[in-house]
C-alpha positions in Angstrom: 75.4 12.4 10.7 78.0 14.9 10.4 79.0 17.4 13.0 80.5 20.6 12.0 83.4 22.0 14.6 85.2 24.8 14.6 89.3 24.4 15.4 90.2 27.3 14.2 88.5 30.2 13.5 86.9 30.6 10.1 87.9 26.9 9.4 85.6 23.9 9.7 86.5 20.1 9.6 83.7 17.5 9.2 83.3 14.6 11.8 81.9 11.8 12.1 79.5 11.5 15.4 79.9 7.7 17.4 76.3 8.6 19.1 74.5 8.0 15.9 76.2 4.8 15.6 75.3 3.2 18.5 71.8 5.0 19.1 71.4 2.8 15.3 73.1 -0.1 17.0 70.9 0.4 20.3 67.3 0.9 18.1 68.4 -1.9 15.6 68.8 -4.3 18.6 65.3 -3.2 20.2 63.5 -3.5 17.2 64.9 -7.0 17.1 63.9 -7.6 20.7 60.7 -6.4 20.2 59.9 -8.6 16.9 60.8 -11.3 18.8 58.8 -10.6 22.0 55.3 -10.1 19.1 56.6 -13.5 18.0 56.5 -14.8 21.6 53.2 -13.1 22.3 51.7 -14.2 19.2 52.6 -18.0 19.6 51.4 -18.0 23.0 47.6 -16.3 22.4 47.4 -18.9 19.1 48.8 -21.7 19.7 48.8 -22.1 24.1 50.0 -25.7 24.0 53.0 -24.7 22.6 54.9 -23.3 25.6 55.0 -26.6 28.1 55.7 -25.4 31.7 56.7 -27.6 34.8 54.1 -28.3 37.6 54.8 -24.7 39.3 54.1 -23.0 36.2 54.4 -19.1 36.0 55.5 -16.8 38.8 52.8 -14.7 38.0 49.7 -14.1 35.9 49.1 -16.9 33.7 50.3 -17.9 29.8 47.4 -16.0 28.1 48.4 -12.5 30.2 52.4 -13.1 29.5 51.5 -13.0 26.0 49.7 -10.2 26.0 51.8 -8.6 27.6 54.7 -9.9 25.5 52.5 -8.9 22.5 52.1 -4.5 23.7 55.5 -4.4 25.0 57.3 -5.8 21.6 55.2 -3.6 20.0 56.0 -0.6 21.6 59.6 -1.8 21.7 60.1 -1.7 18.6 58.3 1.2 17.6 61.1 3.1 20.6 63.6 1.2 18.7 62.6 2.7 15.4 62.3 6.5 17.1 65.7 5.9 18.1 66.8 5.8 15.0 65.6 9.3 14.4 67.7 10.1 17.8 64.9 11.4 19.4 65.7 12.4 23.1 62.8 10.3 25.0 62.8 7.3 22.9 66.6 7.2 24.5 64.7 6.8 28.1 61.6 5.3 26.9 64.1 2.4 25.4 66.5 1.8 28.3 63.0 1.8 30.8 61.7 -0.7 27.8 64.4 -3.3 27.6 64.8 -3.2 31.1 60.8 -4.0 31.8 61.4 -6.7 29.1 64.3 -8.7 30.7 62.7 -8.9 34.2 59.3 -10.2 32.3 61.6 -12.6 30.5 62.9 -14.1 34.1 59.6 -14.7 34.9 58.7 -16.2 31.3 61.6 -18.2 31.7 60.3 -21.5 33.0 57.8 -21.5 29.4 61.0 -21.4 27.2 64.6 -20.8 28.5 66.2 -20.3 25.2 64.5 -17.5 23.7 63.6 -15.6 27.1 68.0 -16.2 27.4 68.5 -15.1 24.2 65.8 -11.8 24.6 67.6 -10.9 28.1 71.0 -10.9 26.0 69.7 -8.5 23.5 67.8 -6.0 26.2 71.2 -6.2 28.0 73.0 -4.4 24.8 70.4 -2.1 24.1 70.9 -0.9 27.5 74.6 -0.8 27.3 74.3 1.3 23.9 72.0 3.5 25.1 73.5 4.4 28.2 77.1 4.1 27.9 76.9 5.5 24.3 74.2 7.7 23.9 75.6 11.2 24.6 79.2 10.3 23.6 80.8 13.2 21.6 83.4 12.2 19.2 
């Protein structure tokens, strides 16, 4: 997206903005996230004995809820992640409240597979950081 500005008057230079870049960077990432946590979801309302969990099992709720809930939030993750692309104001909110939902339900998934959750807490952690420390940047 190019931004018009004005240095002089009468004259115009074309600049490239660095918010569109990492709101793509941010959206692309939750998108991501959110694919993975229907994945997650999915596996866990088909197939249950796929997750194996120690004797204490979950913190809270038990596999079937997680994956539901994994299931709506990756969902409406990635649909966010797909608004921000568009830049749209609250999908910049909506996302940051998203991911951060996301990686404290991944703590709690973690016992059922410490890998993925890991690797799902990584990726809310940089949609987070684009988000926030990137979204209203002007070049």
């Amino acid at each position: 997206m190019t931004q018009q500005t004005h240095d002089a008057p009468g004259v115009t230079t074309g600049r490239r903005e660095t918010t569109s870049g990492w709101l793509m960077f941010g959206g692309t990432i939750l998108v991501l996230a959110g694919l993975f946590n229907v994945v997650l979801g999915v596996v866990g309302l088909v197939k249950s004995t796929y997750y194996v969990m120690g004797p204490q099992g979950l913190l809270v709720f038990d596999l079937t809820a997680w994956s539901w809930i994994h299931l709506i939030v990756g969902l409406f993750a990635a649909g966010t992640g797909a608004a921000l692309f568009f830049e749209a104001t609250w999908a910049r909110v909506v996302a940051v409240l998203l991911a951060g939902f996301n990686a404290l339900a991944q703590l709690v998934f973690l016992s059922a597979n410490p890998l993925w959750c890991t690797i799902i807490i990584a990726l809310d952690i940089l949609v987070i950081w684009a988000v926030l420390a990137h979204g209203n940047t002007e070049p």
